[in-house]
Backbone as CSV, one residue per row, in Angstrom:
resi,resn,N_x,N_y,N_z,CA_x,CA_y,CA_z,C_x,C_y,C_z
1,UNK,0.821,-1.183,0.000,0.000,0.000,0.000,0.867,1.250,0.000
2,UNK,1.736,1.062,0.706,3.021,2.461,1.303,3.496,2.713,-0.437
3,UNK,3.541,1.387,-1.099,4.564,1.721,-2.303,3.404,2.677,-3.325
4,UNK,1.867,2.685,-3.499,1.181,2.962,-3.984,1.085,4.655,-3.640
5,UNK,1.483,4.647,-2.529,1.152,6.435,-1.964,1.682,7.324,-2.928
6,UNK,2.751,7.797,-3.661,3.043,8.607,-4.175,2.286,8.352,-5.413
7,UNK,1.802,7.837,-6.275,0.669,8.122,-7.217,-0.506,8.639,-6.926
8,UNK,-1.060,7.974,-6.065,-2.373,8.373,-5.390,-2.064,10.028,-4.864
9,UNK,-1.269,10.554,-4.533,-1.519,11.306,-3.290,-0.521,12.789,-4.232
10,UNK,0.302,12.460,-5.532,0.637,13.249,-6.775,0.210,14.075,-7.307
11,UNK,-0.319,12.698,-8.151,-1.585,12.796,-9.459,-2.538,13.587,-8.998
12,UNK,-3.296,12.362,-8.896,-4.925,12.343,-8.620,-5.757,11.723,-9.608
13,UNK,-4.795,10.385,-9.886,-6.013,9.379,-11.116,-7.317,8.834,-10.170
14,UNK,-8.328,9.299,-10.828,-9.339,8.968,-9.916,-9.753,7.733,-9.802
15,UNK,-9.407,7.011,-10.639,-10.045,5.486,-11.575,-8.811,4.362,-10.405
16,UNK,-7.340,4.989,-10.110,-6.633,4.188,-9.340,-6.993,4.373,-7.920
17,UNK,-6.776,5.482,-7.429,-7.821,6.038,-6.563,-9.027,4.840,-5.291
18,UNK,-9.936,5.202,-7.067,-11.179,4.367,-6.375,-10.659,2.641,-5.801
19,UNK,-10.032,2.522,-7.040,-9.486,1.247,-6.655,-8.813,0.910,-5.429
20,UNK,-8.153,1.492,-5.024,-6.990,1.459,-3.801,-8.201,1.316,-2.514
21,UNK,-9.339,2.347,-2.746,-9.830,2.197,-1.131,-11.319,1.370,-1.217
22,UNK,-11.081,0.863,-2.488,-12.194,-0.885,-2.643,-13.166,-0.343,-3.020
23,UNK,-12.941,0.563,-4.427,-14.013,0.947,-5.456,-14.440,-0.228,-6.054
24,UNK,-13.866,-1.412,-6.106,-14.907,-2.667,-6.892,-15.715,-3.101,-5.842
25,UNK,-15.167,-3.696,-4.886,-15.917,-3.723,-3.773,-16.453,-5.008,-3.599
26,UNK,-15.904,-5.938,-4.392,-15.851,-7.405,-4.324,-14.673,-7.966,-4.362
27,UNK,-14.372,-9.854,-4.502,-13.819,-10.307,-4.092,-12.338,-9.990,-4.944
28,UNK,-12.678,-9.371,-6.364,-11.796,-9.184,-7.224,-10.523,-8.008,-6.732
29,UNK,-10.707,-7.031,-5.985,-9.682,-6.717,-5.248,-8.390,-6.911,-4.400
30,UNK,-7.599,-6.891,-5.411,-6.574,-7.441,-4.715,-5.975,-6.869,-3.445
31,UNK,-6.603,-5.845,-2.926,-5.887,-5.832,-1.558,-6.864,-6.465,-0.321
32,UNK,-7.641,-6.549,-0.582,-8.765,-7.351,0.377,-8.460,-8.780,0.512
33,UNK,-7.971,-9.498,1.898,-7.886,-10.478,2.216,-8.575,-11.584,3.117
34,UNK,-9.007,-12.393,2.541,-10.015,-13.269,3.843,-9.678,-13.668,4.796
35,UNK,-10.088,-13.679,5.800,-11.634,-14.215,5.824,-12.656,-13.199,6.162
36,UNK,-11.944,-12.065,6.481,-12.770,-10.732,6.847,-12.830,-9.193,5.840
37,UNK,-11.974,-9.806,5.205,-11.597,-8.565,4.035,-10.011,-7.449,4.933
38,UNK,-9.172,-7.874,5.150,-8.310,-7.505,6.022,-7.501,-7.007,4.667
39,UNK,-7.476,-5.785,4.609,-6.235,-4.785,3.442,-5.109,-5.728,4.075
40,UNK,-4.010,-5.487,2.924,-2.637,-6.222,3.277,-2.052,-4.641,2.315
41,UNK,-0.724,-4.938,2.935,0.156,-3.519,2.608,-0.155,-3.650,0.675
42,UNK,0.061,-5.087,0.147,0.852,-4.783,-1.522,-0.577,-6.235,-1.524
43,UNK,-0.410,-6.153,-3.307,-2.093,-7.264,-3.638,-1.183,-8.270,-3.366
44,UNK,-0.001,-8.604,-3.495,0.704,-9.564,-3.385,0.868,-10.289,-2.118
45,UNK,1.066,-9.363,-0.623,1.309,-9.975,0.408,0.080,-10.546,1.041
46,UNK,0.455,-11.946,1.521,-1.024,-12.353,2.518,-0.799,-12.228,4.026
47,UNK,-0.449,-11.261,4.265,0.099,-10.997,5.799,-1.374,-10.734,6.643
48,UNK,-1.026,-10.821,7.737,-2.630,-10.587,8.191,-2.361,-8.409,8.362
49,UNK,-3.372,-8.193,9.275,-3.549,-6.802,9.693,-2.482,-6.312,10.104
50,UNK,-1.776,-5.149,9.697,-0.664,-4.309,10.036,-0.970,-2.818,10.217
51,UNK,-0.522,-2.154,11.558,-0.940,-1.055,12.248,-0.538,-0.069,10.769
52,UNK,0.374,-0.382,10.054,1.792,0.435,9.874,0.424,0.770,8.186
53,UNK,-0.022,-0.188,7.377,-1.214,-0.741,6.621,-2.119,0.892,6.554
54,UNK,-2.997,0.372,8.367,-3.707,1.604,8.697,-3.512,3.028,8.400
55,UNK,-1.809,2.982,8.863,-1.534,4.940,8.979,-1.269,4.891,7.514
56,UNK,-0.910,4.066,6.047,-0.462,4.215,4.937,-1.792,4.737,4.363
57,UNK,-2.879,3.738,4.396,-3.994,3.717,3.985,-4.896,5.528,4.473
58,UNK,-5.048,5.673,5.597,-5.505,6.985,6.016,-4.631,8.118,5.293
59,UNK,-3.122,7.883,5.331,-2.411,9.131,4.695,-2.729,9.175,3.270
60,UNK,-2.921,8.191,2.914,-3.403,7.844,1.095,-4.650,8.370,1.055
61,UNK,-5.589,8.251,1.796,-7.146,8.857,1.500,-7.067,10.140,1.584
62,UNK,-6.313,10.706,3.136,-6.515,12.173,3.514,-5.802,13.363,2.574
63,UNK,-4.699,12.556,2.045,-3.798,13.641,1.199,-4.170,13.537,0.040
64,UNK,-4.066,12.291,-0.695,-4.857,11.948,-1.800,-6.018,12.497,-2.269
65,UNK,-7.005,12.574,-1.303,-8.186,13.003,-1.861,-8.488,14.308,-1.302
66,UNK,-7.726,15.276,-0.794,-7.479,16.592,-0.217,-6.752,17.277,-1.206
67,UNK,-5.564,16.744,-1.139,-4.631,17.327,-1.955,-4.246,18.317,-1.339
68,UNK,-4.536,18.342,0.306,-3.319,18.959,1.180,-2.107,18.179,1.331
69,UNK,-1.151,19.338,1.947,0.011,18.882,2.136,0.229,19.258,3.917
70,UNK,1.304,18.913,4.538,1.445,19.266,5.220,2.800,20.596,5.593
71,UNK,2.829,21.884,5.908,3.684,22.568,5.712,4.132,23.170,7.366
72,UNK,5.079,23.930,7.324,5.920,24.230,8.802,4.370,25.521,9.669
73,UNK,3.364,25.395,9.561,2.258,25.550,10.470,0.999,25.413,10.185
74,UNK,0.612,24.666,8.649,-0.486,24.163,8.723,-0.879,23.300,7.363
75,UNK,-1.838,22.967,7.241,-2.035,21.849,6.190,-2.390,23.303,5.028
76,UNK,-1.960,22.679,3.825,-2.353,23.479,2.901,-2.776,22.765,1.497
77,UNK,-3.626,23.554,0.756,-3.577,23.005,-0.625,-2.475,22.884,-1.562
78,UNK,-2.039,22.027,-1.633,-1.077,21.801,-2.798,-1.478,21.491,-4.215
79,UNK,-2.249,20.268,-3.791,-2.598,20.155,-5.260,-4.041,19.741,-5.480
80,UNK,-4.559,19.638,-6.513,-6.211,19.340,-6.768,-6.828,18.375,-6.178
81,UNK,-8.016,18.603,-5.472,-8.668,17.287,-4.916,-9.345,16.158,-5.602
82,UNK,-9.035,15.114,-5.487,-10.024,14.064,-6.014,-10.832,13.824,-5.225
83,UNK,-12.119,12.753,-6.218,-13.125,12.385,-5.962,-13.218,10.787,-6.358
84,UNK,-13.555,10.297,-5.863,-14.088,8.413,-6.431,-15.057,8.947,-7.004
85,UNK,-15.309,8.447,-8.323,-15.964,8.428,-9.430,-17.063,8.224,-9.019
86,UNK,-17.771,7.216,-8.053,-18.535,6.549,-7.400,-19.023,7.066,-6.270
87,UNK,-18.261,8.863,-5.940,-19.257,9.657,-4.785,-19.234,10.729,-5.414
88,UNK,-20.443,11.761,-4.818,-20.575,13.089,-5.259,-19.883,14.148,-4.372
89,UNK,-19.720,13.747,-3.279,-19.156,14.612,-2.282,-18.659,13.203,-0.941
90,UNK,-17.618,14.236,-0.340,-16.599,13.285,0.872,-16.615,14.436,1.881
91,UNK,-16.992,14.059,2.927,-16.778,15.497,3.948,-16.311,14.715,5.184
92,UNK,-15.193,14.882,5.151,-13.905,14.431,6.268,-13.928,15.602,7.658
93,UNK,-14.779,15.279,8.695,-14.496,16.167,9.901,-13.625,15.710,11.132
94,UNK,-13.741,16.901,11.662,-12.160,17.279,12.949,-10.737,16.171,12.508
95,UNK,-10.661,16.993,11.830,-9.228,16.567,11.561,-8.449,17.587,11.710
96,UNK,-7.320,16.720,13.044,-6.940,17.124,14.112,-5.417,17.423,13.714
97,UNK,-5.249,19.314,13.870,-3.590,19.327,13.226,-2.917,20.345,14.000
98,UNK,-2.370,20.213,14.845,-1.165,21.537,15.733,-2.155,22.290,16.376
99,UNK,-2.903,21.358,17.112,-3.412,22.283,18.284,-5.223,22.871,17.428
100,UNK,-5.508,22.379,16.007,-6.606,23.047,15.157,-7.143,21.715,14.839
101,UNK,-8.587,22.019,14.856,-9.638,21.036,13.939,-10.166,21.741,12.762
102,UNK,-10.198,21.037,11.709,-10.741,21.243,10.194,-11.842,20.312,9.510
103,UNK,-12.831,20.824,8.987,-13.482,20.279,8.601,-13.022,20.126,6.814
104,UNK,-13.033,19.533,6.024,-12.530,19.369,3.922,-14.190,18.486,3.905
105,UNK,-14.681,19.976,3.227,-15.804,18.752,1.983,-15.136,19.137,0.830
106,UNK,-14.972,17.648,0.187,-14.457,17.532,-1.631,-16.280,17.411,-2.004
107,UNK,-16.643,18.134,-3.443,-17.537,17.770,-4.053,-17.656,17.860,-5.050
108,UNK,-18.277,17.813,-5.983,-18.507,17.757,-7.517,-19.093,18.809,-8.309
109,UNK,-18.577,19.722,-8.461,-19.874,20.831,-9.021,-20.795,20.568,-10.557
110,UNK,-21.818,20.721,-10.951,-22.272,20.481,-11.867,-21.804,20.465,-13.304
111,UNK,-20.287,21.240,-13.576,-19.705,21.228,-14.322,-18.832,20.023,-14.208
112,UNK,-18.789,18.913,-13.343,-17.881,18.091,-13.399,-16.959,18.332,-12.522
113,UNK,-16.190,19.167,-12.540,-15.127,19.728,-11.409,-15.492,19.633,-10.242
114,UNK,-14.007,18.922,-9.794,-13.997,18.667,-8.238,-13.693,19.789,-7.411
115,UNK,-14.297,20.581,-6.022,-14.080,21.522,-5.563,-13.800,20.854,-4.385
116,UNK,-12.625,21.947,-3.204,-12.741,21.706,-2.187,-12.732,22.856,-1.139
117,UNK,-13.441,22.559,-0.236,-14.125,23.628,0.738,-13.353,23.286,2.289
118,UNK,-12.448,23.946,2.736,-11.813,23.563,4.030,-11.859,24.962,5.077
119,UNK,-12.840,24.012,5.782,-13.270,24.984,7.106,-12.666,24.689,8.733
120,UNK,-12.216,26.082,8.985,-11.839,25.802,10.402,-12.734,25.667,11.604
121,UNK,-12.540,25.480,12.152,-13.362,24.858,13.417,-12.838,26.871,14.549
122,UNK,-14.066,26.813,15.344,-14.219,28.086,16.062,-13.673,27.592,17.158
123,UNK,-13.529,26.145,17.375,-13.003,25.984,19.702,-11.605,25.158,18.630
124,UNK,-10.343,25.380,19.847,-9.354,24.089,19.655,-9.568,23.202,20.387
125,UNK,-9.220,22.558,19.984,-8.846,21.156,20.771,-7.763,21.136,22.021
126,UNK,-7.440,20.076,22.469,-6.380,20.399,23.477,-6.122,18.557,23.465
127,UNK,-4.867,18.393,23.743,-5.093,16.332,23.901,-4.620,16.334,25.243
């Protein structure tokens, strides 16, 4: 999965994209492993569940389909947001960065074009 991140999270092919976070959504996916559907890092490995999997997979969705980056005091747009072909809108809340929560809706505007809307949150957080 880790080796897949820099396309996904680049680009922004939407069609690989969908694929990566189980746009077919059956058994034909090669990163889905049985007996529960357990992602494995690469289609190749049959390893069971790996923590390391999780944080690849989340950094692949959040940057990927944001097309923030992370910079020396806050997340920023870098590059264009995607969409899975297969949603009209993604609205990712409190996501939690240096002390700030953010809300990113990606959506589709009627022209086709993907827009993204990133709102700050009025209270901080504290951990």
């Amino acid at each position: 999965m880790i080796d897949q991140l820099p396309r996904f999270t680049g680009v922004g092919d939407n069609g690989e994209f969908s694929d990566f976070i189980g746009g077919r959504g059956d058994e034909s996916d090669p990163h889905l492993k049985p007996p529960i559907n357990v992602r494995s890092e690469t289609p190749q490995n049959n390893s069971n569940y790996l923590l390391a999997t999780s944080g690849g997979f989340i950094q692949a969705f959040l940057y990927g389909a944001t097309g923030l980056r992370i910079q020396q005091d806050d997340l920023v747009p870098e590059f264009a947001p995607i969409l899975p072909k297969e949603l009209s809108y993604l609205k990712l809340m409190n996501i939690k960065f240096r002390g700030r929560a953010i809300d990113v809706m990606i959506s589709r505007a009627r022209s086709g074009r993907i827009v993204r809307h990133v709102t700050a949150k009025t209270t901080l957080y504290s951990d």
